[in-house]
N, C-alpha and C positions, 0 to 999 in steps of 0.2 A: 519291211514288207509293204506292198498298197494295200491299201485301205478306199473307202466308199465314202463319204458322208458328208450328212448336210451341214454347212455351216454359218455360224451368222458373222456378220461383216460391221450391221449398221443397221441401222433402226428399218424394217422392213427390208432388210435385206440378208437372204439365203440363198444358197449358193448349193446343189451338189456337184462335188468334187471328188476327183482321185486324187493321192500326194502318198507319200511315203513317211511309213512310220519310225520312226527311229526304233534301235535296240533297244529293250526293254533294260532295264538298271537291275540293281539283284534284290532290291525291293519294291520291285512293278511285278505284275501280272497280264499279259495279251490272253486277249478274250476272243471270242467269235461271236458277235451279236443276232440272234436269231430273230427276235421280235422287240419292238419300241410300241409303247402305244400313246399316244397325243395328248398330252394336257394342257390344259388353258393356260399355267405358269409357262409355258415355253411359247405361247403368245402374245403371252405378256413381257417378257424377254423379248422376242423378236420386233414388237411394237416400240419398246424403248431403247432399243441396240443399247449403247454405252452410260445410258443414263440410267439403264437397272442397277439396283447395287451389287447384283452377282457379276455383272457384263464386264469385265477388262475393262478399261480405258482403250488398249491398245489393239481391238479388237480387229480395225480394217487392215490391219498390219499382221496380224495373228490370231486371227478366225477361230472362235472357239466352236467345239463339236454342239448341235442342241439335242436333245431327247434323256431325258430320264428314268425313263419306266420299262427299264429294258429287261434283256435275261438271255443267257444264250450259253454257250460251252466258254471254258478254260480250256485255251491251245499252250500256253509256256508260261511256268511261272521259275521266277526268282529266287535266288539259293535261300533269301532268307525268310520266305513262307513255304518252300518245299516239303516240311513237316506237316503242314496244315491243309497244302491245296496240292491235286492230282489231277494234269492236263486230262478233259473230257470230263471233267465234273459239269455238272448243271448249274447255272448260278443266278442270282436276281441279285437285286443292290439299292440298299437305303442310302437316296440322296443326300439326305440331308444332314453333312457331317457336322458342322459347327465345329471345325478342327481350331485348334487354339483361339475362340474368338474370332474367325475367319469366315466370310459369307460364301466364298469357295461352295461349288457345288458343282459334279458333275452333271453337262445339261446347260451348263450358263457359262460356264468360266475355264473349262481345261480344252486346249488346245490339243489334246490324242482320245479325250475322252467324253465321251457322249452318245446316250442310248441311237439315234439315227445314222449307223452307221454298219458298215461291214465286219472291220477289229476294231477295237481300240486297248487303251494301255490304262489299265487300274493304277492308280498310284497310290505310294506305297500308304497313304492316312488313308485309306481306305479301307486297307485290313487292318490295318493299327487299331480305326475302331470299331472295328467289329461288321463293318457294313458290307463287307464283298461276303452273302450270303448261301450257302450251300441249297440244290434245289433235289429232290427228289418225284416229285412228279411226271406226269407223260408230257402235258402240253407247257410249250414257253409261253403261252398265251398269259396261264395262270399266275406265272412267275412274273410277268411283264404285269399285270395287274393289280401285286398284292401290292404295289406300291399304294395306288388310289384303295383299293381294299384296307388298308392299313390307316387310313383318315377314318374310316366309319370305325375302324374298332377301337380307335384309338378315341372318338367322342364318345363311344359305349362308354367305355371306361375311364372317361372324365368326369361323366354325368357325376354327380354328389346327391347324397340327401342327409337328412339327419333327424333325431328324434327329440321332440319335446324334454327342456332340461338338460340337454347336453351341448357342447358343444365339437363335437366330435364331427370329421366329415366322413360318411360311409358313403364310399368310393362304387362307382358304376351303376347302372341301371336298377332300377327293381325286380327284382326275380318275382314272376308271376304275377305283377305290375300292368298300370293301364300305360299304354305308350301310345303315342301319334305322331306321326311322320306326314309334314304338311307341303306340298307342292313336292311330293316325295315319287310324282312315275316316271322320272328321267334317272339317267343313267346311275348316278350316285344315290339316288334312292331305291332303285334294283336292288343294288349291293346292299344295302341297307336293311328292306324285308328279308336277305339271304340270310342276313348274319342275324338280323334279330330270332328269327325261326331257327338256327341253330348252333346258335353261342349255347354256352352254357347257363346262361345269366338269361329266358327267354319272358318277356312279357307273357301273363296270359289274355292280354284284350291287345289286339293291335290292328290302328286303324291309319289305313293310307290316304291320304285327302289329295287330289289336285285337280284341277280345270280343266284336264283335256282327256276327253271318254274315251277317246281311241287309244291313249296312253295306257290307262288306268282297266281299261277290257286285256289290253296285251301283259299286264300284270299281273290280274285274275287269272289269267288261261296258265301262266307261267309257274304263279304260286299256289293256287288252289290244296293244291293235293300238299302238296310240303309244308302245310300248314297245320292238315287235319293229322298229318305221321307225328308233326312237331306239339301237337296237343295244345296248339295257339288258335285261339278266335281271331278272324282274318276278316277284316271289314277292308272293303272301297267306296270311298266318298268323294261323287263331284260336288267341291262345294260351289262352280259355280252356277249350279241347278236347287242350291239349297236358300227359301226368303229368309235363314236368320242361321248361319253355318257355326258360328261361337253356340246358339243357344241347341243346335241338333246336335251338336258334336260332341256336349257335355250331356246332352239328355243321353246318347250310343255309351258314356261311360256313366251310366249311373245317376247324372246329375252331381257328381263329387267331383269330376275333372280327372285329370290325368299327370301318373306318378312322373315319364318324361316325355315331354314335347321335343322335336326336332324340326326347324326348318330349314327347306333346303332351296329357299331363293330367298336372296335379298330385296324383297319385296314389304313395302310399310304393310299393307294387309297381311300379308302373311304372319310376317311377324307381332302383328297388334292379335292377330286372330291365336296364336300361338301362346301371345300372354293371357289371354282370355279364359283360355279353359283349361288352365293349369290348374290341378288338385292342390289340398294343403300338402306341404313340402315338396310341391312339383318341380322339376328340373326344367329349364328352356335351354337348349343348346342352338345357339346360332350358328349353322355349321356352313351358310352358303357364305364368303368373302366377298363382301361390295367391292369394288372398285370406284364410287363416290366416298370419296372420302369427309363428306358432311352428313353420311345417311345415318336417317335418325329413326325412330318410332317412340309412340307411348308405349309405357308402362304403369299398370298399376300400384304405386306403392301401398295403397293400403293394403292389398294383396302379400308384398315385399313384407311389412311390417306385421300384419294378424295371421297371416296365412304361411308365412315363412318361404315363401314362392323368390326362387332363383333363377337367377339367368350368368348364362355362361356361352362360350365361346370355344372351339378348338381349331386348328388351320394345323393339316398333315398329323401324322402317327410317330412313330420315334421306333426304333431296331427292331423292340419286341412286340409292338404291333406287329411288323410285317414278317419276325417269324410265325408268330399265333395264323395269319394269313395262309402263309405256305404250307405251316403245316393241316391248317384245315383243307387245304385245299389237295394234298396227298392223297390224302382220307378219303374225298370225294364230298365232303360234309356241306364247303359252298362251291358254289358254281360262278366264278367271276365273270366268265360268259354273258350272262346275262345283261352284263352291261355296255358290251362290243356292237354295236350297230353298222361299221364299215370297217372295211378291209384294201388295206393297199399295201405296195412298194414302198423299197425305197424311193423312185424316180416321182411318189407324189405327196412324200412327207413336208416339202417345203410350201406348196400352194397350200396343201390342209392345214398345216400349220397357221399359215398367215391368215386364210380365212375361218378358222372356225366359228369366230364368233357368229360371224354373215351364214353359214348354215348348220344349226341348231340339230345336234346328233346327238347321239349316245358317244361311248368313248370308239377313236378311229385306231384302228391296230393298224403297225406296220411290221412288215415285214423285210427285210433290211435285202435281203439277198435276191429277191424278185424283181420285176419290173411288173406291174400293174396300175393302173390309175383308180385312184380312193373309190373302191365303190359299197353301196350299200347292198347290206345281206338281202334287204326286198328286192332287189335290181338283180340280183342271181339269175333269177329265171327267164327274164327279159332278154338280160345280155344271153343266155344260154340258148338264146333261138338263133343264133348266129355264131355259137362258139361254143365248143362242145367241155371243155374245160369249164367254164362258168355253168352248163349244164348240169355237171357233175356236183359244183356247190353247193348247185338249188337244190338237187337231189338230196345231198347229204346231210344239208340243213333244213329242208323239209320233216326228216327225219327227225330233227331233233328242236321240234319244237320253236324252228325257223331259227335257232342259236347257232352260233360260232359253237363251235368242239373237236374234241382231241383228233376227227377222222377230218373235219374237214382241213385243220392245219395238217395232218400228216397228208393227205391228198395233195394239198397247195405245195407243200414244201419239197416232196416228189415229183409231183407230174406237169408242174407249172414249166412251161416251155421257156419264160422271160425271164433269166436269171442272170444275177450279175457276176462276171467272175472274179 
């Protein structure tokens, strides 16, 4: 059958394409992709074409599909997951197989399959391990997201601490715990106060630090109230309005510091200010991924050594992250919204792709089956003085808090006039 989708070629170079997909085998799955939404890794792919180590070799030859953060219906599956999977289910998908030892990922490396696209073909290590995901929810949006959602929960639950005299590591955040989330009002930090306010495991002091007030005002209005239901103290802090940000940060918790620190840029301040005002047995999780790979900061060791102060690391979630994800987000419990700032087509995944680092967003949803050019949910309204269609967005995201949601993709995926057959 034809197929849509973006693919990469060579270093800075994507392409959208029509081609024909082959039969599916009887252990493939053909999918209908509904929504992809944008991550930095598949910029990062598309900047190194063949010298990523997911990318082929053989790539200008046999274009692999990119996007991974997909979700969309099952149209045919294969005699030998027939028991398990039933064409029109809902589905989302954990990239990251690590199938025998193999860097293999779809998004970087399979030639039928990858989230920017119209179908594609699940192969068969996909269900093998466990990764072609059942979805029960309204929106794909939710589905396309728990991917990225499934990083923050998965550094929740890497976080460690332990107790004087043992050596033992007690695994996840502190329940009713001081936690700080630092350069935390961009998109990944959204997700972050959603899930900390209502995991199960919730801080009761939590304090969000970044430098841009306009940020950190649209966080307030967003979280306020989900904080005081979640029975969390809900601080916002511009530290760059504060003469001494280490020493106000630690006086908002007490003066004792904080059980886990999170940073969410790779920034030497950040990170030096993060080791700062760690409590005894405080957790530091680096969770932003430099891209210098000489980046350093201090740390305190005498901190490390009397205080028992850690620092740790996590990059992506793993399977049961991203069901804990989905299924929160059935529920209605988090709201991955929150961290969707533009909306486009397929026809503008490939420019958004290549440039996101040059325009600094929230995460960009696409939409596979539309034609639309990347635009942002503030520009709604704008554009809707000449288009009555984007009129309607503005409306239905005015409503809610100026978010992407379940009405405004069912609106979109209805009534949008540009759609690809």
């Amino acid at each position: 059958m034809k197929t849509w989708a973006v693919r990469l070629y060579g270093k800075k170079d994507l392409r959208l394409d029509e081609f024909d997909l082959p039969e599916i085998k009887e252990d493939e799955i053909l999918v209908r992709v509904v929504s992809d939404s944008i991550c930095m890794s598949s910029y990062k792919a598309a900047a190194l074409g063949t010298d990523h180590k997911r990318v082929p070799k053989d790539a200008a030859e046999h274009p692999v599909i990119i996007g991974h953060e997909m979700a969309g219906n099952i149209v045919k599956v294969g005699a030998k997951w027939q028991d398990q999977f039933q064409p029109g289910e809902k589905f989302s998908m954990q990239p990251a197989l690590n199938y025998k030892g193999s860097m293999d990922s779809p998004g970087y490396s399979y030639r039928y399959c990858g989230g920017a696209a119209t179908y594609v073909i699940m192969p068969q290590e996909v269900m093998e391990l466990g990764c072609l995901l059942k979805y029960e929810g309204e929106a794909y949006y939710d589905a396309s997201l728990a991917e990225p959602m499934s990083c923050i929960i998965g550094a929740f639950h890497a976080n460690y601490h332990t107790k004087m005299g043992s050596y033992q590591h007690l695994m996840g955040v502190v329940p009713g715990g001081k936690m700080a989330l630092l350069a935390a009002a961009g998109p990944m930090g959204l997700g972050a106060i959603d899930y900390a306010l209502h995991a199960d495991r919730r801080p009761g002091l939590l304090v969000v630090a970044d430098i841009d007030e306009s940020r950190l005002a649209r966080a307030q209005e967003i979280f306020r109230e989900k904080a005081v239901k979640a029975g969390v103290k809900l601080l916002f802090v511009n530290t760059r309005t504060l003469a001494d940000p280490v020493k106000e940060l630690r006086d908002i918790a007490g003066g004792t510091g904080y059980d886990d620190v999170f940073a969410f840029a790779p920034v030497k301040q950040v990170v030096e200010q993060a080791d700062q005002i760690l409590g005894r047995d405080g957790c530091l999780n680096f969770f932003a991924g430099p891209t210098d790979t000489q980046f350093t900061a201090a740390c305190n060791f005498y901190n490390v050594h009397y205080g028992s102060t850690h620092i740790m690391g996590t990059t992506g979630g793993n399977t049961d992250d991203m069901v804990e994800s989905l299924r929160l987000t059935e529920k209605n419990q988090i709201n991955p919204a929150v961290m969707v700032t533009h909306v486009g087509g397929l026809d503008s995944a490939a420019e958004a792709t290549l440039t996101l680092p040059d325009h600094p967003a929230g995460k960009k949803l696409v939409y596979t089956g539309i034609l639309m050019e990347m635009t942002a949910i503030d520009d709604f309204a704008k554009k809707g003085k000449s288009d009555s269609h984007f009129a309607a967005l503005a409306e239905i995201t005015a409503r809610n808090q100026g978010l992407w949601s379940v009405e405004a993709e069912q609106y979109l995926l209805k009534n949008w006039p540009h759609k690809i057959d």
